[in-house]
C-alpha angles and dihedrals in degrees: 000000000000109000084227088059092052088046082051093050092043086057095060103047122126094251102056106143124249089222091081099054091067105104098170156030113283118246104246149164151145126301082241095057113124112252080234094062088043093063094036090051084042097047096047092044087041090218128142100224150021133206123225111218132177123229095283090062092243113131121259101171146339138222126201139176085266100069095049097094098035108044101022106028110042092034081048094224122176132246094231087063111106111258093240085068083075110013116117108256131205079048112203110237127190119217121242081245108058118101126242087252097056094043080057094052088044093047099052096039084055100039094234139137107203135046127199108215123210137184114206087344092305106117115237114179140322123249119210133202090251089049084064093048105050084050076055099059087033087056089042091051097038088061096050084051094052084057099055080043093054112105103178140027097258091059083058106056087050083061090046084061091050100048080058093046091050089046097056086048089043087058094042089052092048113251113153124265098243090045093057095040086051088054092039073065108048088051096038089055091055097054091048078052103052093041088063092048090054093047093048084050089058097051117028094169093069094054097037110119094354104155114233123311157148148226123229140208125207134190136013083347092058089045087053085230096114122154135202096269111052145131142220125285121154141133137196136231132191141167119258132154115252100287107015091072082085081056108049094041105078088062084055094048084046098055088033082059101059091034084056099059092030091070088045086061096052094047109278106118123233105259103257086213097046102248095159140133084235095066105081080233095070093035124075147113130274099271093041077061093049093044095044093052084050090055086048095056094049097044115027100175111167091256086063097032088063083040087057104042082048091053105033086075100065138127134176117251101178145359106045114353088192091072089061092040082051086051100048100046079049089060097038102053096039101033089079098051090062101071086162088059101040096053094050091059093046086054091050089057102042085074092079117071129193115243130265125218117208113256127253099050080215085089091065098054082050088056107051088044090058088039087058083046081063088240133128114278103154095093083068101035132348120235099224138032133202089242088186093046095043103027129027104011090057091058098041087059099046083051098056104045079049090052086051096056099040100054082245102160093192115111099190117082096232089048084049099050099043085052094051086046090056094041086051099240094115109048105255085228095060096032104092092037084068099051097048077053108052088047093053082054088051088045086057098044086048092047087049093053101047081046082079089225113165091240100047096206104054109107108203111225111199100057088065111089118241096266086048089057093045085040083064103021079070095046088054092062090041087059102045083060086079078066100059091041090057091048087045083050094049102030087232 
């Protein structure tokens, strides 16, 4: 690896000192200061806050914007009052030391949106909210930069760490769910693309002269809701006349092959199912696709019916992008017109549940407290749930066949629901509660795969507090509610 990439990647660690984001002088003055000298000082320096310090330069207090409505209007104080009339006292400090990580927790535990830092009492700096942010986006863009810096599969595989790394402080922080798989995805996509370009690179004979293609990705990645723990699942598509597509094939299988094994190596597991680019399944031109979804509509055995629900989420992620957008208008204009077809695949999906937590969640609390007593308490509540199998997978799977029937174009579920909710299919009302739902069930998988369990989507129960449980126990039955939508659709 460059040393400029592991510079890169040293940069974005968790630890990095907050020291390093200060980029100014603090604002400061005098307990005894006029409230009139501190906005002007405030106005003319367009800062949100300054921090009161006695004379050996240690905080004793701090005033923000945010206390100007609130401690000088509506009291009516004058400007000639001396700003430690209204400044917030027992200030919170962060030491020079603390990580960005650790100025976030303490930020959001306290409510507050700026942070004076000192080093041995002395003050040294403040820290604000959108000081955390803005290390947020340049994080976000130094690590799509790594990839595009990356020159061989090993530097990649040190990015791979690090996207892992951004997505835990992205939860802790308390973006939604939805919002950090998305961008798992993004980067992750840009990864999947610059490993094909490195392996192209490496051998130009297998790309000379190929006609025009794309690669696809499948699953939770096409539907840019990837998590941490994930394998591979991708297909290609290219263009070929009627006849030659037997011919081309083989080159395409060749360079899927390597790619295969090229995003193993950088962290992206081989599909245990083989669901790969680099099976002839999973690699044809434009009108075997065609032909093969037809097939599919006819005949929808359960053997094409997995294999469906397994292509209908894809998206193109390079080479021409115009060949995916050509495949999807395809699905999404003909997909409607096959009920047989349609019904067959929501019944295939009805045979998944989502799972249901015991109430009162008062049970819950009985159970753990026998649990600590080392005594059986599954019988009144469990202590872990698949949080893919009865949560998330369930409901990707009622969208989607939704989606199908209501010539509805979105992959990703969210996409998907918002898109039932305008068509009507999903109550307005109920609508948004789904999708705030759906994206608590996708919060806890990430958290249980961060978690580092040997089975990633086991959510363990008992370490959530009480509110936590309820909090879940709800969006379950938020999210059972796609059921029902599915068996209104069908008449089932």
């Amino acid at each position: 690896m460059s040393d400029a990439l592991q510079q890169d990647l040293t940069e974005l660690s968790l630890e990095t000192p907050i020291s390093e984001l200060i980029k100014s002088e603090p604002l400061l003055c005098l307990p005894e200061t006029p409230l009139r000298a501190v906005f002007e000082r405030m106005h003319a320096a367009r800062v949100g806050s300054i921090v009161v310090v006695n004379t050996f330069m240690e905080p004793v207090g701090i005033l923000t914007r945010y206390d100007l409505i609130s401690r000088i209007i509506l009291p009516g104080k004058e400007l000639t009052a001396p700003v430690s009339d209204v400044m917030s006292r027992d200030v919170i400090c962060a030491p020079a030391h603390w990580s960005v990580m650790e100025a976030t927790i303490c930020m959001a535990t306290h409510g507050i949106r700026h942070v004076p830092v000192v080093a041995d009492g002395k003050l040294k700096g403040v820290i604000s909210e959108s000081d955390l942010v803005r290390h947020q986006r340049e994080s976000l863009r130094s690590l799509s930069a790594m990839v595009q810096r990356a020159s061989d599969l090993p530097s990649l595989a040190q990015v791979s760490a690090s996207i892992r790394q951004l997505a835990q402080r992205l939860l802790q922080e308390g973006l939604a769910a939805t919002a950090v798989a998305r961008l798992v995805s993004h980067l992750n996509d840009a990864m999947t693309r610059r490993a094909i370009e490195i392996v192209s690179a490496q051998n130009p004979e297998m790309v000379a002269g190929l006609p025009e293609w794309s690669w696809l990705a499948l699953g939770s990645e096409g539907r840019e809701e990837q998590t941490i723990a994930t394998d591979q699942d991708n297909a290609i598509v290219f263009v070929a006349d009627a006849g030659a597509a037997d011919k081309i094939r083989p080159r395409f299988l060749a360079l899927a092959d390597k790619v295969n094994d090229a995003l193993a190596e950088i962290g992206f597991p081989l599909c245990k199912g083989g669901v790969m680019a680099r099976h002839e399944k999973w690699c044809r031109s434009l009108e075997e696709w065609k032909e093969a979804m037809a097939d599919w509509f006819r005949r929808p055995t359960p053997e094409k019916l997995l294999d469906a629900h397994t292509f209908f989420d894809f998206r193109s992620l390079t080479g021409s992008l115009a060949l995916g957008e050509t495949l999807r208008d395809w699905v999404t204009a003909e997909a409607p017109s096959h009920p047989l077809f349609l019904r067959e695949l929501a019944e295939d999906s009805m045979r998944s549940a989502v799972g249901d937590l015991p109430r009162p969640v008062l049970f819950s609390a009985v159970a753990r407290w026998l649990r600590r007593k080392n005594l059986p308490g599954h019988w009144i509540s469990p202590d872990r749930l698949d949080i893919k199998k009865e949560a998330t997978a369930p409901v990707v799977a009622w969208a989607r066949v939704l989606s199908l029937m209501n010539w509805i174009a979105a992959t990703s579920t969210d996409g998907r629901l918002a898109g039932l909710q305008a068509a009507g299919k999903i109550q307005r009302s109920e609508g948004q509660a789904i999708r705030e739902a759906f994206d608590l069930a996708q919060k806890y998988r990430l958290r249980a795969q961060l978690a580092g369990l040997q089975d990633p989507n086991s959510l363990m129960l008992d370490p959530l507090s009480l509110h936590e449980l309820e909090q879940l126990t709800l969006a379950l039955d938020e999210l059972a509610k796609v059921k029902d939508a599915v068996r209104l659709e069908l008449r089932l």
